[in-house]
C-alpha positions in Angstrom: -19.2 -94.2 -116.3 -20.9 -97.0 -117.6 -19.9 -96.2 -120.9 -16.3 -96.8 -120.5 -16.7 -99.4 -118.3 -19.5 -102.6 -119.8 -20.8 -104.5 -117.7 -20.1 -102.9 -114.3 -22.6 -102.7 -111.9 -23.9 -99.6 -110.0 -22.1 -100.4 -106.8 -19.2 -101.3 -108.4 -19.1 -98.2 -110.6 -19.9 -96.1 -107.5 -16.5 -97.8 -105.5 -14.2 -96.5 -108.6 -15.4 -93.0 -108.1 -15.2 -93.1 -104.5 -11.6 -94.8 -104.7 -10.8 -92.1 -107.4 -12.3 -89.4 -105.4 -10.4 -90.5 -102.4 -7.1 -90.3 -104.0 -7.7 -87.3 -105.9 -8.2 -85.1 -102.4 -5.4 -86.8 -100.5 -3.2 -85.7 -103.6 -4.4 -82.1 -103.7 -3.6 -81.8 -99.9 -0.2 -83.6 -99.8 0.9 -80.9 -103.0 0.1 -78.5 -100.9 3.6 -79.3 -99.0 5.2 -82.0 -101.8 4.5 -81.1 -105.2 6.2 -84.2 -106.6 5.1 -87.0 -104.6 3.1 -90.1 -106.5 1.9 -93.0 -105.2 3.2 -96.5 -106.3 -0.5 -97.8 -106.4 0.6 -101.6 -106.3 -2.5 -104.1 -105.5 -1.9 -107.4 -106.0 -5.0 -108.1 -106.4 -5.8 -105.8 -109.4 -6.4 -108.6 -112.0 -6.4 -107.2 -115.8 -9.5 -107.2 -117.3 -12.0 -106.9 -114.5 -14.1 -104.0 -113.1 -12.9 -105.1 -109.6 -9.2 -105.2 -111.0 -9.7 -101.6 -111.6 -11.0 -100.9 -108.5 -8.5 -102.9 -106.5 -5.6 -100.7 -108.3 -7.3 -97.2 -107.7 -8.0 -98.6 -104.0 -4.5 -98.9 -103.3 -3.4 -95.8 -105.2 -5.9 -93.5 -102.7 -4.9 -95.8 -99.2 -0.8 -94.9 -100.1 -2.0 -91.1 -100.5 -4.1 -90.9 -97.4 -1.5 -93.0 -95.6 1.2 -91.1 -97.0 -0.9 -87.3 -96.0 -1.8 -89.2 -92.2 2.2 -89.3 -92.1 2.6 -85.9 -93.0 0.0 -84.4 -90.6 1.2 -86.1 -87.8 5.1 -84.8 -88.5 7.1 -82.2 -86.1 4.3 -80.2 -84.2 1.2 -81.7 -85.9 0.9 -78.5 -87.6 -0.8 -79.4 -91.2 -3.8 -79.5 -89.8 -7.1 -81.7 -88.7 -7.1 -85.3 -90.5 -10.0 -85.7 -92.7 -12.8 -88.1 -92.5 -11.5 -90.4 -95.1 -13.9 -93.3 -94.1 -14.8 -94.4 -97.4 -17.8 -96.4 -95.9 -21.5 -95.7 -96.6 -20.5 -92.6 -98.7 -22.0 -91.6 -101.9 -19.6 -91.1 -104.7 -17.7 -87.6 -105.2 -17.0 -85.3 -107.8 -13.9 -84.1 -106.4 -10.5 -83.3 -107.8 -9.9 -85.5 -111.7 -6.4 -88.3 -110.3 -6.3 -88.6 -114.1 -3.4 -91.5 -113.1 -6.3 -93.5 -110.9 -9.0 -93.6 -113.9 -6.2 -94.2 -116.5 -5.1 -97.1 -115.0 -8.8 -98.1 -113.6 -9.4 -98.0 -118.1 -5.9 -99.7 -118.7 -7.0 -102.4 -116.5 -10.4 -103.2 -117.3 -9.1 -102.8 -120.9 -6.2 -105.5 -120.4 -8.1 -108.6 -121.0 -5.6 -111.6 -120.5 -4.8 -113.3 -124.1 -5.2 -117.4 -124.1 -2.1 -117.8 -122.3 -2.8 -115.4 -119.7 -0.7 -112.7 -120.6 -1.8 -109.4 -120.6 -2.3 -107.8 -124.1 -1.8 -104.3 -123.3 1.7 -103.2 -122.2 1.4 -100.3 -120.0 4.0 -98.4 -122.3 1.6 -98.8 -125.2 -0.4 -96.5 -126.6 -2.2 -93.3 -125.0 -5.2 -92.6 -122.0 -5.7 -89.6 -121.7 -9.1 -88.4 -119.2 -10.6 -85.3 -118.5 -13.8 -84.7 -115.8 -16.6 -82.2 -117.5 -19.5 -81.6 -116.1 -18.9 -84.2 -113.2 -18.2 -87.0 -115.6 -15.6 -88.4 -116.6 -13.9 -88.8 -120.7 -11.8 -91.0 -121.7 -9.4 -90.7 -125.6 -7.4 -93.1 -126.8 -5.4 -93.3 -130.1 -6.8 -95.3 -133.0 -4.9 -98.6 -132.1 -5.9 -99.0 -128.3 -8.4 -101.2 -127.0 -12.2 -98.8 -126.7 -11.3 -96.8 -130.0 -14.4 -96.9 -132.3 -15.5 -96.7 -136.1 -17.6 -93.9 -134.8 -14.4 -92.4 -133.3 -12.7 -93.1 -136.4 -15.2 -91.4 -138.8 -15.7 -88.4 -136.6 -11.8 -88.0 -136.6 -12.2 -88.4 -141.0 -14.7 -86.3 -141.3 -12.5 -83.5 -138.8 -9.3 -83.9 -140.7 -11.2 -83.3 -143.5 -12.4 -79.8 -142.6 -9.3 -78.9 -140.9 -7.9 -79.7 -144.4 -9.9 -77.3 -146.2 -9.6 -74.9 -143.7 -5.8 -74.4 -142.7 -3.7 -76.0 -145.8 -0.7 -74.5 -144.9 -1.1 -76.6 -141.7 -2.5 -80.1 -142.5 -1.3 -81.8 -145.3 -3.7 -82.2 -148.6 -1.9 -85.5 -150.2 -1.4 -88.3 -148.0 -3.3 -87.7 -145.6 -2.8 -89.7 -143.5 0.4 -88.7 -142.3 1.8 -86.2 -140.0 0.6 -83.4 -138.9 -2.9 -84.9 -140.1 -2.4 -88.2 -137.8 -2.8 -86.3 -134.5 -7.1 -86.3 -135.0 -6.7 -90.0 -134.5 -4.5 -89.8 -131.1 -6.0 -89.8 -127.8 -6.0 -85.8 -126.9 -7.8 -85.3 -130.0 -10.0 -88.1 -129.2 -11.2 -86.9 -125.7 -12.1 -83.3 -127.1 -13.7 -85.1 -130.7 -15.7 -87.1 -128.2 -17.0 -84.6 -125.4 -18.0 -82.1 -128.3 -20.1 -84.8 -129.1 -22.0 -86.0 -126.0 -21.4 -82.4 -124.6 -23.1 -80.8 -128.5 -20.8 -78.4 -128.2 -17.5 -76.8 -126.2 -18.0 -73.1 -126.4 -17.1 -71.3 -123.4 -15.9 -74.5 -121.6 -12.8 -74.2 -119.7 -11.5 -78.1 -119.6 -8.3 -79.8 -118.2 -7.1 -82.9 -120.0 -4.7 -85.3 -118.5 -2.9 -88.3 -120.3 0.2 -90.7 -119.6 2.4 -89.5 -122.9 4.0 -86.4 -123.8 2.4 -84.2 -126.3 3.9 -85.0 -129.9 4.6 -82.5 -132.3 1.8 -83.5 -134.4 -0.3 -82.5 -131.7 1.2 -79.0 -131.5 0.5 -78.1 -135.2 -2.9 -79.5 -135.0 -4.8 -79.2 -131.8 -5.0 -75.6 -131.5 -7.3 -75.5 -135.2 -9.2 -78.3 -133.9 -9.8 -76.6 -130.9 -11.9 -73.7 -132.9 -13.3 -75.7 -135.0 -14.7 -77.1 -131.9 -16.1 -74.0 -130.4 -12.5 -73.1 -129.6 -12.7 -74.3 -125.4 -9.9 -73.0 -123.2 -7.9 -75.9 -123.3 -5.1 -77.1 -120.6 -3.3 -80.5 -121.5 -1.3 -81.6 -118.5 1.1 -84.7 -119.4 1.2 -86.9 -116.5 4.7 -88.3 -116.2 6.3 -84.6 -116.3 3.8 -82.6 -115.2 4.3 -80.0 -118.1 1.3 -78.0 -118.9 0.2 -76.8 -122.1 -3.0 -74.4 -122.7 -4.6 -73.3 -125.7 -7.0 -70.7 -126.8 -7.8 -68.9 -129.7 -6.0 -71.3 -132.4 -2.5 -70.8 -130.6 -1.0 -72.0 -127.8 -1.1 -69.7 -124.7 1.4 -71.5 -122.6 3.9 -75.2 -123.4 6.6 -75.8 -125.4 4.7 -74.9 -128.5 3.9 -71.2 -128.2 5.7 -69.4 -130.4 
């Protein structure tokens, strides 16, 4: 974790997962009877730029769930169940259910630096997160203009298009390249799974769930799928956040989503 978040220090990263952890089981439970319930997650003490801004927003986000699941226990006849120990206190951190929303706004946060008069520089309808846990740890992709995207990410996302390219031209275009369909390698979907075959040296046989806060652009439909083999071709589900639509690849199609043809 401390990769995406500098600077933080071992407690510190060890209350994010904890806080993420927390709201990530409260969620699956409450689902269980409201499938569309979010929480507001409002903290006023989540200041941007900090690693205890982050934490103070995914704090609140997993004490409105577990509030909001202690409601829902105690209803009509008490009948959803024992309450779980949701003491947070003394408790190592979990690797339980990915609350993609809590770690994309725990990197939207610490990635929000104030500008010189205070105002934060990164609009929350700007740009894409998009997170995925694999292995028990956690990856973050963003699109080429958002704050943590490298030249390393950049070059690896070149040096992709450029086989993808060669490989499917009747897909990606050959002469400027840089536009559509070809721009979806630098966006942050592409950018999770460029990265985690990477660190990871390799996705074959990996079954992996990615989550982000923007719909899935067309772009992304031609394109994903091919990078997806030339990846080791992972069984890929994409969920987009604000909807809830899923989409799942495999094979160099889509399985499931608006793009399966």
């Amino acid at each position: 974790m401390s990769t995406w978040f500098p600077g933080a220090s071992p407690g510190q990263q060890a209350r994010l997962e904890i806080a993420t952890a927390r709201s990530g089981n409260a969620l699956a439970e409450i689902r269980r009877y409201d499938e569309n319930w979010e929480p507001r997650e409002q903290s006023w003490s989540a200041q941007p730029g900090s690693i205890e801004g982050a934490i103070g927003r995914a704090e609140a986000r997993a004490a409105e769930a577990e509030a909001h699941l202690n409601r829902l226990r105690s209803g009509v006849g008490g009948n959803l169940g024992p309450p779980l120990d949701l003491n947070p206190a003394n408790r190592e951190p979990e690797f339980g259910r990915c609350d993609g929303t809590s770690w994309i706004n725990s990197y939207r946060t610490y990635n929000n630096a104030p500008d010189l008069f205070g105002r934060p520089v990164w609009p929350t309808d700007k740009w894409t997160v998009a997170v995925s846990r694999i292995d028990g740890d956690i990856y973050f992709g963003v699109n080429s203009h958002a704050p943590g995207y490298s030249n390393s990410d950049g070059n690896l996302a070149i040096e992709l298009r450029d086989r993808l390219i060669s490989r499917y031209p009747e897909i990606m275009k050959d002469t400027n390249v840089g536009f559509k369909p070809n721009d979806a390698l630098f966006h942050a979907e592409a950018n999770l799974l460029i990265r985690a075959d990477r660190y990871l040296e390799g996705l074959v046989g990996r079954s992996i769930e990615v989550q982000a806060d923007r719909e899935l652009c067309d772009s992304c439909g031609k394109v994903l799928p091919k990078l997806g083999v030339i990846l080791g071709d992972p069984y890929v589900s994409f969920v987009e956040l604000p909807s809830g639509v899923r989409h799942e690849m495999w094979g160099g199609r889509w399985v499931s989503g608006r793009y399966r043809k």
